[in-house]
C-alpha positions, 0 to 999 in steps of 0.5 A, a space after each residue: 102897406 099894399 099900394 093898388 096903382 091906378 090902372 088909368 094914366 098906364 092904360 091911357 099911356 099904352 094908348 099913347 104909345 100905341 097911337 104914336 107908333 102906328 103913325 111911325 110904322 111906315 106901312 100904316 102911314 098914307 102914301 106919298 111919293 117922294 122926288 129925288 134928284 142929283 147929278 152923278 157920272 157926269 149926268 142926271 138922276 131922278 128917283 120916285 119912291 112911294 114912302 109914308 109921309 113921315 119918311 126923311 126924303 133928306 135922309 134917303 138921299 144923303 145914302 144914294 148920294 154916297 152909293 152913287 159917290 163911290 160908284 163914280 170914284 171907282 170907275 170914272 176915266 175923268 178921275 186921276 185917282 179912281 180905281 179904272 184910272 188906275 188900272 189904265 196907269 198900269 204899264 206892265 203884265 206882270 203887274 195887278 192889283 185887288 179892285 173894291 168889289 165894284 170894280 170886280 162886279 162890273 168886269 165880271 158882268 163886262 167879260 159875259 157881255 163880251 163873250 155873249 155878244 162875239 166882241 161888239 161889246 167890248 169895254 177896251 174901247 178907250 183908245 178909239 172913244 179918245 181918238 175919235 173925240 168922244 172921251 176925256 182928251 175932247 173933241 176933235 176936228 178932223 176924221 182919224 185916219 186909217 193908220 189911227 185907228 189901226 193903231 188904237 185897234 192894236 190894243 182893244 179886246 177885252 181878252 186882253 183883261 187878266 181876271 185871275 181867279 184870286 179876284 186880282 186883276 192886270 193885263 195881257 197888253 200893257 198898252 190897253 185901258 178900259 171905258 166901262 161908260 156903257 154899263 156903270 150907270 146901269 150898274 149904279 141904277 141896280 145899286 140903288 135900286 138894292 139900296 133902297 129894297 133893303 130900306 124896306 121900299 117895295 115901289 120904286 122908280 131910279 133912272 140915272 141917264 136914261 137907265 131905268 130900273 122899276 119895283 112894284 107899282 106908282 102911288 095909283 097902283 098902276 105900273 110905272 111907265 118909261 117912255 123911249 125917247 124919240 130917235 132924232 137929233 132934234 127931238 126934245 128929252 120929252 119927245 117920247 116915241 114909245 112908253 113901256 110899262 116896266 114892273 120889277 124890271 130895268 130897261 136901258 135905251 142906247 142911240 146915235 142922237 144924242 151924243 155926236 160929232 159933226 165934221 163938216 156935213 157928216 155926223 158921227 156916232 159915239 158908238 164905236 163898232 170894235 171890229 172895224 175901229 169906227 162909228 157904226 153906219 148900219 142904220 139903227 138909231 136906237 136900241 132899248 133892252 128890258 132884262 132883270 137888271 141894269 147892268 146887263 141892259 146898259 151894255 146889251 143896248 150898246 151891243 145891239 147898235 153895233 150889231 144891227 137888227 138881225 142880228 140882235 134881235 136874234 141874239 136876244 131872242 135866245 136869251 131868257 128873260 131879255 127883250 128889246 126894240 131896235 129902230 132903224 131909220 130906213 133911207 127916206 128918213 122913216 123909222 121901222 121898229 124891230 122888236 124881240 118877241 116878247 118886246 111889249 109896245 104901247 
């Protein structure tokens, strides 16, 4: 005997399923956008993201939290057991070891930097960070003396660190250790930022530090929007000086007003200039740089501090696709702004 099913409840299911999935495609769900935060490499990290109203904050940021852990164990100076830590540790040219792909990225990005900048990146500043006060042996209370700092200078240069092109790394000088502080948050701004692209996110926010990175517009279809904070010592976290808008592009903000010693009535920045083993004196309070990622924005900041306006304006001037504002206190106490020629300020 032929059976005839009924075509109702497959057609009514159908629908069902239908219904059910275009609520589970995130593409056809209403907006919202999700807040995220955390603490890593010894700061702050807060992310926006524009997702539907079904997506797992909770989820998300278990993976970012992750990304983020074996960012910090590969290259934090305060971890014993971390891969820089390790390489500090070793006491012998002859010796080498293969680093996790992390750790070769950012050498990598570290050796252009160098290069690019004529040394006033350099990422060997351990010694005079330490000797000043500003690392992991703490504060100090009293100036170096020269014979210090000429001592700590003896073993700085990132020539010094041995890239072979098996993907090994060692040393020229067994006595030199690496800081890579001024361009890890930044690189772990651009891995989250590719972590969360290949989760299918188009819009997107991540800041760890102050490095920022931006993708595709806020949840009212306008660009994202970072402000500079202001360059002063008293200035509170939201005392913005300038706001730039930022669109598939990261910017990253290096100054002299948030992390210092004082001794007796003299402040002391905790950029180092390599070449005269001391905290710059030149005038710049502030270097922000926008570039295609943060990595290279993080360590160009710092560059620029330590070459001052001309110079740095000049050198970014040069480079595709890199802008920057360089904001110097003059004399009596006034802030003057130098920006690249394409640096947009609002």
């Amino acid at each position: 005997m032929l059976i005839l099913l009924r075509p109702g409840p497959t057609r009514a299911a159908a629908l069902v399923f239908g219904m059910l999935a275009g609520l589970l495609c995130s593409a056809c769900q209403p907006k919202r956008e999700l807040q995220l935060s955390g603490k890593t490499m010894g700061t702050t990290y807060h992310i926006k993201v524009v997702a539907g109203l079904l997506t797992s904050g909770a989820d998300i940021q278990r993976q970012i939290d992750t990304r983020l852990a074996a960012i910090n164990k590969s290259m934090s100076t305060y971890d014993p057991s971390s891969e820089i830590s390790r390489f500090n540790a070793i006491q012998s040219t002859a010796e080498s070891f293969s680093p996790s792909d992390d750790f070769l990225t950012v050498l990598r990005v570290a050796a252009t930097l160098h290069r690019l900048t004529d040394g006033a990146w350099d990422g060997t500043l351990d010694p005079l960070v330490n000797l000043w006060g500003f690392g992991r042996k703490g504060a100090v209370n009293q100036i170096p003396n020269d014979i210090e700092i000429l001592q700590a200078l003896s073993h700085v240069g990132f020539d010094r660190i041995r890239l072979d092109p098996s993907g090994r790394i060692g040393k020229t000088d067994p006595a030199v250790t690496l800081d890579l502080a001024s361009i890890a948050k930044g690189y772990g701004v651009d891995e989250i930022a590719r972590l969360l692209g290949e989760k299918g996110f188009s819009d997107f926010l991540v800041e760890i530090g102050g490095e920022v990175y931006a993708r595709g517009l806020r949840k009212d279809g306008k660009p994202w929007r970072v402000g500079i904070n202001r360059p002063d010592r008293k200035a509170t976290f939201n005392d913005v000086y300038r706001a730039i808008p930022l669109t598939n592009r990261a910017m990253a903000t290096s100054g002299d007003y948030r992390i210092f010693i004082q001794i007796a009535d003299h402040f002391y920045s905790h950029i180092i200039d390599p070449r005269t083993g001391r905290p710059v004196v030149n005038g710049v309070v502030s270097a922000t740089v926008v570039a295609a990622n943060c990595t290279v924005a993080d360590g160009l900041a710092t560059a620029l501090m330590v070459m001052g306006p001309e110079k740095g304006v000049a050198l970014v001037n040069r480079q595709p696709s890199v802008e920057c504002l360089i904001v110097v206190r003059k004399p009596d106490g006034t802030l003057m702004d130098y920006p690249s020629s394409g640096f947009v300020i609002n």
